[in-house]
DRENDO-1510 file (C-alpha; in Angstrom, 1 decimal, always signed):
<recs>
REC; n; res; u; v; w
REC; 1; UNK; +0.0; +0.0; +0.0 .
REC; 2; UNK; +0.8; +3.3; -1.0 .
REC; 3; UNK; +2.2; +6.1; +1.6 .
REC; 4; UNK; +0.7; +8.1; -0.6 .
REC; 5; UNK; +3.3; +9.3; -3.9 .
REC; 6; UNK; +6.8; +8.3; -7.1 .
REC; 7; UNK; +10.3; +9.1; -9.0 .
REC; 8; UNK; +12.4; +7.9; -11.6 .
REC; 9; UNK; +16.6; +8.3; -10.6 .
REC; 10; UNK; +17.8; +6.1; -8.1 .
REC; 11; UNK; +20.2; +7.8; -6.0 .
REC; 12; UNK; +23.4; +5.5; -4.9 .
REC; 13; UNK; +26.9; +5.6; -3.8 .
REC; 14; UNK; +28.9; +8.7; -3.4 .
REC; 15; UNK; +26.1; +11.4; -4.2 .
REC; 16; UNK; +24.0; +9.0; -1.9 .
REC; 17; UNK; +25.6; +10.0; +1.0 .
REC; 18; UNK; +25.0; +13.9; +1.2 .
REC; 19; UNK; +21.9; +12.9; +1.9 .
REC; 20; UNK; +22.4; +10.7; +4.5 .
REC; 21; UNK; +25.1; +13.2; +6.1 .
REC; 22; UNK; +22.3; +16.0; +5.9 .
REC; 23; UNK; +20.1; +14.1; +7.6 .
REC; 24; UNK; +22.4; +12.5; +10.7 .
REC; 25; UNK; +24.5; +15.5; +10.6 .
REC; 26; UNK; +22.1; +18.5; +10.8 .
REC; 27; UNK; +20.4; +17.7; +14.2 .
REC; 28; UNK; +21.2; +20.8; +16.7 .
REC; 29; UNK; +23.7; +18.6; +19.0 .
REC; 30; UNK; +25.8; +17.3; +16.1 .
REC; 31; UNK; +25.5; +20.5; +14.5 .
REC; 32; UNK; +26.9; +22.7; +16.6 .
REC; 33; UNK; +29.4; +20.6; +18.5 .
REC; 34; UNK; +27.9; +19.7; +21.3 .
REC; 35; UNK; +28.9; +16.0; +20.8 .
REC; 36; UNK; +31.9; +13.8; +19.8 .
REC; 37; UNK; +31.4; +12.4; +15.9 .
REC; 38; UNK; +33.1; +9.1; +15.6 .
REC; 39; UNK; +32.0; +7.9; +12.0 .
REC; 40; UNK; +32.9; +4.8; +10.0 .
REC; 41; UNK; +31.6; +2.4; +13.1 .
REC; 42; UNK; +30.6; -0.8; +11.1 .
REC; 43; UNK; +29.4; -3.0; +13.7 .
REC; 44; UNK; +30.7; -1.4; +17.1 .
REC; 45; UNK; +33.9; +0.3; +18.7 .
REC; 46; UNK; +35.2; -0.1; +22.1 .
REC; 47; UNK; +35.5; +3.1; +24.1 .
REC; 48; UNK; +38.8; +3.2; +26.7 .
REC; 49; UNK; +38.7; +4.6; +29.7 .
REC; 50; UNK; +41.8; +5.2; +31.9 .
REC; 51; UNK; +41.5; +6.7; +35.8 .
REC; 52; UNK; +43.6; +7.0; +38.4 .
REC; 53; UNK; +44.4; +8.1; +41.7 .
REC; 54; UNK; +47.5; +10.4; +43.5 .
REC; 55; UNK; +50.5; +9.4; +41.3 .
REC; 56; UNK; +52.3; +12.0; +43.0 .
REC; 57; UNK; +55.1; +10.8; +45.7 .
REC; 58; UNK; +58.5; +11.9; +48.3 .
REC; 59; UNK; +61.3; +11.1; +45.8 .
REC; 60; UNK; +63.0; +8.2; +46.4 .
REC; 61; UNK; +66.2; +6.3; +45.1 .
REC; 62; UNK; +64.6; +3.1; +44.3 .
REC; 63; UNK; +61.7; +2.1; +41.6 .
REC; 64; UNK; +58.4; +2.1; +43.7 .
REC; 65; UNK; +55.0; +1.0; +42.0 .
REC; 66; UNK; +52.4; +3.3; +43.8 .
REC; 67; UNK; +49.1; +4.9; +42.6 .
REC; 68; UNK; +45.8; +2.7; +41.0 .
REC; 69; UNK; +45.3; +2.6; +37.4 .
REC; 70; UNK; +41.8; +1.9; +36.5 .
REC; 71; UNK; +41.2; +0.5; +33.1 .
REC; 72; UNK; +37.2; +0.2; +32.0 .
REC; 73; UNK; +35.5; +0.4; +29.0 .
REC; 74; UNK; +31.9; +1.3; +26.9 .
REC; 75; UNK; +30.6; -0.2; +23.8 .
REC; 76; UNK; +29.2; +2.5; +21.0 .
REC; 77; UNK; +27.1; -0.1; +19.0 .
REC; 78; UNK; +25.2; +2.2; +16.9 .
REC; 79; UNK; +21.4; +0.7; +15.9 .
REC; 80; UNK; +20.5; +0.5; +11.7 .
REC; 81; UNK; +17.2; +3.0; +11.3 .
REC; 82; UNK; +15.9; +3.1; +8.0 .
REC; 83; UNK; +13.5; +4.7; +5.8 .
REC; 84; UNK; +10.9; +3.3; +3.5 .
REC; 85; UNK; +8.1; +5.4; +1.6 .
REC; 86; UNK; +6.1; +4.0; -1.0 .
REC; 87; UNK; +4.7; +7.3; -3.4 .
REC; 88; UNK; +2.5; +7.6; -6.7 .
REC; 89; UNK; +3.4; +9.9; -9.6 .
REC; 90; UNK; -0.4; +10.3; -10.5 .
REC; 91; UNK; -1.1; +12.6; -7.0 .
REC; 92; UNK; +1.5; +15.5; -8.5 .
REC; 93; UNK; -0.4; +15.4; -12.1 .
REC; 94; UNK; -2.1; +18.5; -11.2 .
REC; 95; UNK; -0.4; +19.9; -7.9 .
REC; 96; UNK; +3.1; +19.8; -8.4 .
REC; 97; UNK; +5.2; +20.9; -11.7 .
REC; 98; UNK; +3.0; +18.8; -13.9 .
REC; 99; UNK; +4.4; +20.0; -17.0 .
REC; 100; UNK; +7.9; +18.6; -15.8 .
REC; 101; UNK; +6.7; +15.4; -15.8 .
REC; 102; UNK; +5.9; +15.0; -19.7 .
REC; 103; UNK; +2.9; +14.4; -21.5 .
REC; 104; UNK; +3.3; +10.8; -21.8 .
REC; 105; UNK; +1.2; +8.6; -19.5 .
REC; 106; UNK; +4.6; +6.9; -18.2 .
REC; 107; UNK; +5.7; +10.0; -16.7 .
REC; 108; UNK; +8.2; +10.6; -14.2 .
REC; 109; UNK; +8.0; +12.9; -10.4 .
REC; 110; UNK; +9.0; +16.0; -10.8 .
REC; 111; UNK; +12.6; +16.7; -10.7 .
REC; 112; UNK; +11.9; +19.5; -8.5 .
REC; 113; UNK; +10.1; +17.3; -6.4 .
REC; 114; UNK; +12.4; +14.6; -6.0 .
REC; 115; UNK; +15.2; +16.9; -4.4 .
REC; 116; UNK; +12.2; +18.6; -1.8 .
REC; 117; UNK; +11.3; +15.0; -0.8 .
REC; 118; UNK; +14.2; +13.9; -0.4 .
REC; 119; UNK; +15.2; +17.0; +1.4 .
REC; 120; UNK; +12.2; +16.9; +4.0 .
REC; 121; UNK; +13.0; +13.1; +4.5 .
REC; 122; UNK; +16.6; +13.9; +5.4 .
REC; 123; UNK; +15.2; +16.8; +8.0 .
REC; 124; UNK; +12.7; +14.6; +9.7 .
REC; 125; UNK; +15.5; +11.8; +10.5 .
REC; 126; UNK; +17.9; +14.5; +11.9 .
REC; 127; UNK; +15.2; +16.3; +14.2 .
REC; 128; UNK; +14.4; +12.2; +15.4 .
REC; 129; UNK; +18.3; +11.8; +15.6 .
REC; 130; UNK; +18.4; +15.1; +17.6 .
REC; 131; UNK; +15.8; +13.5; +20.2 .
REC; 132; UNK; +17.4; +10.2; +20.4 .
REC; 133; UNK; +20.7; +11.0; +21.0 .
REC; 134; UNK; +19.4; +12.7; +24.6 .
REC; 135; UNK; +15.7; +11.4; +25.4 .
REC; 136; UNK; +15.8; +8.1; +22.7 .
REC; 137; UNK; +14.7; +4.3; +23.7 .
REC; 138; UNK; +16.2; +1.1; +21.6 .
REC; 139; UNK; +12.2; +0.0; +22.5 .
REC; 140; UNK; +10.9; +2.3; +20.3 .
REC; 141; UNK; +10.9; +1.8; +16.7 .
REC; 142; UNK; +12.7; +4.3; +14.8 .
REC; 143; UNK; +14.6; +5.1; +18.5 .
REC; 144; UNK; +18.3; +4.3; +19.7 .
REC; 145; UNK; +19.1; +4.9; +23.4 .
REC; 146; UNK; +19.9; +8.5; +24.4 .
REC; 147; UNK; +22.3; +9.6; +26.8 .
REC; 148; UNK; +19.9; +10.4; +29.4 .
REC; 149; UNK; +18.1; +7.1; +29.0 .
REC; 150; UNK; +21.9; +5.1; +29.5 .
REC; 151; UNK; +22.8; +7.5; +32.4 .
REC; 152; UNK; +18.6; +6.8; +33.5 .
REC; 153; UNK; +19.7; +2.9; +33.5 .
REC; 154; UNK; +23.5; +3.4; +34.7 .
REC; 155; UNK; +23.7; +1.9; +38.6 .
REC; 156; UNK; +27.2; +4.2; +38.8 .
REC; 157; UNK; +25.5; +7.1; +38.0 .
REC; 158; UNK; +24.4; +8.1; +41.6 .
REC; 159; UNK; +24.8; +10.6; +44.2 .
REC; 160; UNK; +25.7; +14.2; +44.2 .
REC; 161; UNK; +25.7; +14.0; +40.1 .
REC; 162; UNK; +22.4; +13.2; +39.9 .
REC; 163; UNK; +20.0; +16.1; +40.6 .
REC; 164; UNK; +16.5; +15.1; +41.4 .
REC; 165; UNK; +15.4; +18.6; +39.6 .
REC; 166; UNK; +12.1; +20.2; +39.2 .
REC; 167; UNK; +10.2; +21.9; +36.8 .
REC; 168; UNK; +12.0; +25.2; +35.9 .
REC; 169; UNK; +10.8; +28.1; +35.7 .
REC; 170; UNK; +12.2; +32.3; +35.6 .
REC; 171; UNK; +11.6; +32.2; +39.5 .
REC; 172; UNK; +14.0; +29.2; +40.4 .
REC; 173; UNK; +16.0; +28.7; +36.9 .
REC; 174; UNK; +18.9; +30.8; +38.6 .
REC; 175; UNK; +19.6; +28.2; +41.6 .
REC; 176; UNK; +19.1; +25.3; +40.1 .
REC; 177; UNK; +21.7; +25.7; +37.1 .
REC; 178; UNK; +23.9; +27.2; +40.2 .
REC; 179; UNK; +23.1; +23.2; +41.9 .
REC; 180; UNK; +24.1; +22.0; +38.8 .
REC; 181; UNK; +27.5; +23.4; +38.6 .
REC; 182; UNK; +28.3; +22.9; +42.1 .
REC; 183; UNK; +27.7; +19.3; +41.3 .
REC; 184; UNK; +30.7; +19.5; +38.9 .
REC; 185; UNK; +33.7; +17.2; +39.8 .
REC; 186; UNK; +36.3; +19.8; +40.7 .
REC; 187; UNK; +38.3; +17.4; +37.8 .
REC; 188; UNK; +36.3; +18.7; +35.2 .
REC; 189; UNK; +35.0; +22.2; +36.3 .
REC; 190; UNK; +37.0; +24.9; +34.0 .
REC; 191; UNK; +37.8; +22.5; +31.6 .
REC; 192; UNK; +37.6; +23.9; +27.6 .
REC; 193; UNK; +35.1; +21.7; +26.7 .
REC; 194; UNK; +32.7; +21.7; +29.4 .
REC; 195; UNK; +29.0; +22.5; +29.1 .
REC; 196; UNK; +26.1; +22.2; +30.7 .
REC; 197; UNK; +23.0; +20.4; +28.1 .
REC; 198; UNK; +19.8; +22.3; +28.7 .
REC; 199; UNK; +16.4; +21.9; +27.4 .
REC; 200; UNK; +14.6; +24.3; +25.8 .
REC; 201; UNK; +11.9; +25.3; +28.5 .
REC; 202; UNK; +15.2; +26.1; +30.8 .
REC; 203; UNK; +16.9; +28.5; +28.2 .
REC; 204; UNK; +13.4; +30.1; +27.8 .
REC; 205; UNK; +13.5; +30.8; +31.6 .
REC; 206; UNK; +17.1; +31.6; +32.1 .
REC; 207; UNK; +16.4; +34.4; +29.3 .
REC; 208; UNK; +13.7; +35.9; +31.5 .
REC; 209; UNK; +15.2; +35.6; +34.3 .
REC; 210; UNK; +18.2; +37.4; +33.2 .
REC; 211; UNK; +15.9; +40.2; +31.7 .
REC; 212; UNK; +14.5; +40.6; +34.8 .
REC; 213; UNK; +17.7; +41.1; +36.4 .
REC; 214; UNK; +18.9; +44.1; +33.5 .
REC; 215; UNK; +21.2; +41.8; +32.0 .
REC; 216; UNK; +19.1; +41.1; +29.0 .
REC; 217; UNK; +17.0; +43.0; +26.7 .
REC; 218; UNK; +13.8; +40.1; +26.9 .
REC; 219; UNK; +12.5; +42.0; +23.4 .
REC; 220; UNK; +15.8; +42.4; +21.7 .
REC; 221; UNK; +17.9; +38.9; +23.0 .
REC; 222; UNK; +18.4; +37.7; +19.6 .
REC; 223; UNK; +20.5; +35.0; +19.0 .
REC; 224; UNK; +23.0; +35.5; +21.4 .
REC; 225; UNK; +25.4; +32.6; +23.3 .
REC; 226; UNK; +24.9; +32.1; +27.4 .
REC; 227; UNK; +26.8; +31.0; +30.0 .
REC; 228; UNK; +26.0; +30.1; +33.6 .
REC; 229; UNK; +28.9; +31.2; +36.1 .
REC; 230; UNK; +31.5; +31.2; +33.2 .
REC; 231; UNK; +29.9; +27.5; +31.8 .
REC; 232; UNK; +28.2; +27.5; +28.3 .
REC; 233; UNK; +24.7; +26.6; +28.2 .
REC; 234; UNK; +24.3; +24.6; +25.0 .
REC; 235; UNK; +20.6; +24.3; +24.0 .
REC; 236; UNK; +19.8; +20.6; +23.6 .
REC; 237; UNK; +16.5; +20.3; +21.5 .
REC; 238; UNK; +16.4; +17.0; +21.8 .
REC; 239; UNK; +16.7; +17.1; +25.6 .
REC; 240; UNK; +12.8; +16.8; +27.8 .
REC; 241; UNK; +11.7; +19.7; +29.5 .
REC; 242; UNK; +13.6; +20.6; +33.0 .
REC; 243; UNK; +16.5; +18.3; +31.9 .
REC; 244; UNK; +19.2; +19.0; +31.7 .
REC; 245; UNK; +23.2; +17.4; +31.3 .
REC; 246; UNK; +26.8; +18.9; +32.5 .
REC; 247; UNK; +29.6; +17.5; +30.9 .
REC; 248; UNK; +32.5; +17.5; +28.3 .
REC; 249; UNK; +32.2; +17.7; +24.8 .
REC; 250; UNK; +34.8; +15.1; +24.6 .
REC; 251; UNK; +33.0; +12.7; +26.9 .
REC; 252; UNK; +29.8; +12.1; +25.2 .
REC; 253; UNK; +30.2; +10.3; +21.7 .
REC; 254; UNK; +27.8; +9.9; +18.7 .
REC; 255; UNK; +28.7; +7.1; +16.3 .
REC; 256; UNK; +27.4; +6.1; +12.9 .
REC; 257; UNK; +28.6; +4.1; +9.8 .
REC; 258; UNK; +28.1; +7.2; +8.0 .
REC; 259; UNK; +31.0; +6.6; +5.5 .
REC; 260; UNK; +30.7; +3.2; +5.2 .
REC; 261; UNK; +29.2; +1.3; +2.6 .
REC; 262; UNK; +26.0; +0.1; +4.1 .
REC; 263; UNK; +24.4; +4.0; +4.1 .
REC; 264; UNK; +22.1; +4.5; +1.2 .
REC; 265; UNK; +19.4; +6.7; -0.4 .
REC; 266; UNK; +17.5; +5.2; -3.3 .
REC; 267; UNK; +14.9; +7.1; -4.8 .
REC; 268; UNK; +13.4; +4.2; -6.9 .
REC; 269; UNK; +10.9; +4.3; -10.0 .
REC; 270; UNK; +8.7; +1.0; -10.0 .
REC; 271; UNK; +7.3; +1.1; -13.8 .
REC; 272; UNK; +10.3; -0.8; -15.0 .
REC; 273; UNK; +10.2; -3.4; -12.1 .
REC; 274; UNK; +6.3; -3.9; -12.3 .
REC; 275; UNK; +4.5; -1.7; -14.1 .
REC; 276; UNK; +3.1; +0.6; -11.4 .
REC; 277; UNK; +3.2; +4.6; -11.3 .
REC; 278; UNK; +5.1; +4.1; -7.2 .
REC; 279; UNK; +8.1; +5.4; -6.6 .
REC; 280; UNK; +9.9; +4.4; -3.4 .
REC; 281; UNK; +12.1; +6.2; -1.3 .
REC; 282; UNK; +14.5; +4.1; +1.0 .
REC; 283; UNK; +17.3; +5.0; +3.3 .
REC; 284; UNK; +19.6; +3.2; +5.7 .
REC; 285; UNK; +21.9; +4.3; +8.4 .
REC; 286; UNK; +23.2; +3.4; +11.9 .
REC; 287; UNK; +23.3; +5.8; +14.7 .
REC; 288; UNK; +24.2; +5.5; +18.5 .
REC; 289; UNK; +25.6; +7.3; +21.6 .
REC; 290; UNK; +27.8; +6.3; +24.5 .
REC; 291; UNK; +29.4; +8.6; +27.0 .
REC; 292; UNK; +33.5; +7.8; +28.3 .
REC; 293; UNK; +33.9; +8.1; +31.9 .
REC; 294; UNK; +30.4; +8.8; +34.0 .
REC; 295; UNK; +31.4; +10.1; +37.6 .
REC; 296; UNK; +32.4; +12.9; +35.0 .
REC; 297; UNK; +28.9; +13.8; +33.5 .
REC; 298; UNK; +26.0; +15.6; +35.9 .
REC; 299; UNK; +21.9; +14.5; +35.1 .
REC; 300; UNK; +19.4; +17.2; +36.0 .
REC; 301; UNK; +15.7; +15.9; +36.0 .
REC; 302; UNK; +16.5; +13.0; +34.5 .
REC; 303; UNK; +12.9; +10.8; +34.6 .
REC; 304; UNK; +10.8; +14.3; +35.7 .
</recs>
């Protein structure tokens, strides 16, 4: 059964993969930074982790072994998500570009049309990529597991680094980012890459609350960068409302087979392969996220 549409290239290989890159690599997160890309995962990569205690001692003349080394590790498997749409050339006859098609009754979708759908399918997989990499669930079709569901599910993820939160408003937005970075591990805070994940609903507030203090015109903000205390707030569409996640760039990771050969966009014309007007639409990728070390990463709200 139809989804209701149908084309006539088929888009492969090479040229195949700008689509595919537009889609996984135009989310918000991946976007703008916020997260480690590691591409060209084919089936899974090990993530090292290396800690360790005081490895400072007195001097001494002899060799002596001191300090713990701890050696773990995390598995980035990234999940294969795919598209299939099934469209008919005969519903754009009359609405879209119908002279492009040809006169012939074995016409062909719109040229124009081909590179808008295929354009709008690539932007709705990176705005579902965007919400699985922080709020996704391998139980859902479509979904792989975000951050906050692994960190949600991770029995070492406990105490002081894991805020309880509440729902955020301009009144209270102030002191509980200020909870969140006093949560930092004094390892981490000041580091380059730190930043602290917030939802949408929080930046809204922080904005207001800041206007209401005089450090922010609320009519005239524009797009502007914040900071908390000297932190950046990065604004994590993906994230739930009153979540929010403090970390290192560097310790949250993204992976996808994105250059290997199993990613695909086929924009398929069916007459020659059974006579019908359908054109199908197919593509295939593999996405995935994993963070490094976790007594390093703060959860606010998490399961709010």
């Amino acid at each position: 059964m139809a989804t209701t549409t149908s084309i006539t290239t088929t888009y492969a290989g090479e040229f195949a993969g700008q689509y595919i890159s537009a889609a996984l690599l135009s989310g918000t997160t991946i976007e703008n930074g916020g997260i480690t890309v590691k591409p060209n995962i084919k089936f899974k990569e090990v993530l090292k982790t290396v800690s360790t205690n005081d490895i400072v001692t007195d001097a001494a003349c002899d060799f002596v072994g001191t300090s713990t080394i701890t050696l773990d590790e995390r598995i980035l498997q990234p999940e294969y998500q795919q598209v299939n749409l099934q469209l008919c050339k005969k519903d754009f006859q009359n609405d879209w570009d119908a002279i492009s098609m040809g006169y012939s009754a074995f016409d062909s979708l719109p040229p124009s049309f081909s590179d808008f759908l295929i354009g709008h399918v690539a932007a709705k997989v990176a705005q579902r990529t965007e919400t699985s990499i922080w709020e996704g669930s391998t139980a859902t079709s479509g979904q792989f597991d975000g951050l906050t569901t692994l960190l949600g599910a991770d029995a070492a993820h406990t105490g002081s680094t894991k805020i309880t939160g509440e729902a955020i408003t301009a009144a209270n937005v102030i002191a509980e980012l200020g909870s969140i970075v006093d949560a930092l591990p004094s390892a981490i805070y000041g580091k380059e890459d730190v930043k602290i994940y917030i939802s949408q609903n929080i930046a809204k507030a922080y904005v207001s609350a800041q206007a209401a203090l005089g450090y922010r015109d609320l009519y005239n903000v524009g797009q502007t960068e914040m900071n908390f205390q000297g932190v950046p707030l990065f604004v994590a569409n993906g994230l739930a409302a009153n979540a929010a996640i403090a970390a290192e760039t560097s310790n949250l990771y993204f992976g996808t087979g994105l250059l290997s050969d199993h990613n695909e966009v086929k924009v398929i014309d069916m007459a020659d392969i059974d006579g019908s007007q359908n054109v199908r639409v197919v593509m295939r990728f593999t996405a995935g996220v994993q963070y490094g070390i976790v007594s390093d990463i703060v959860s606010y709200g998490i399961g709010l």
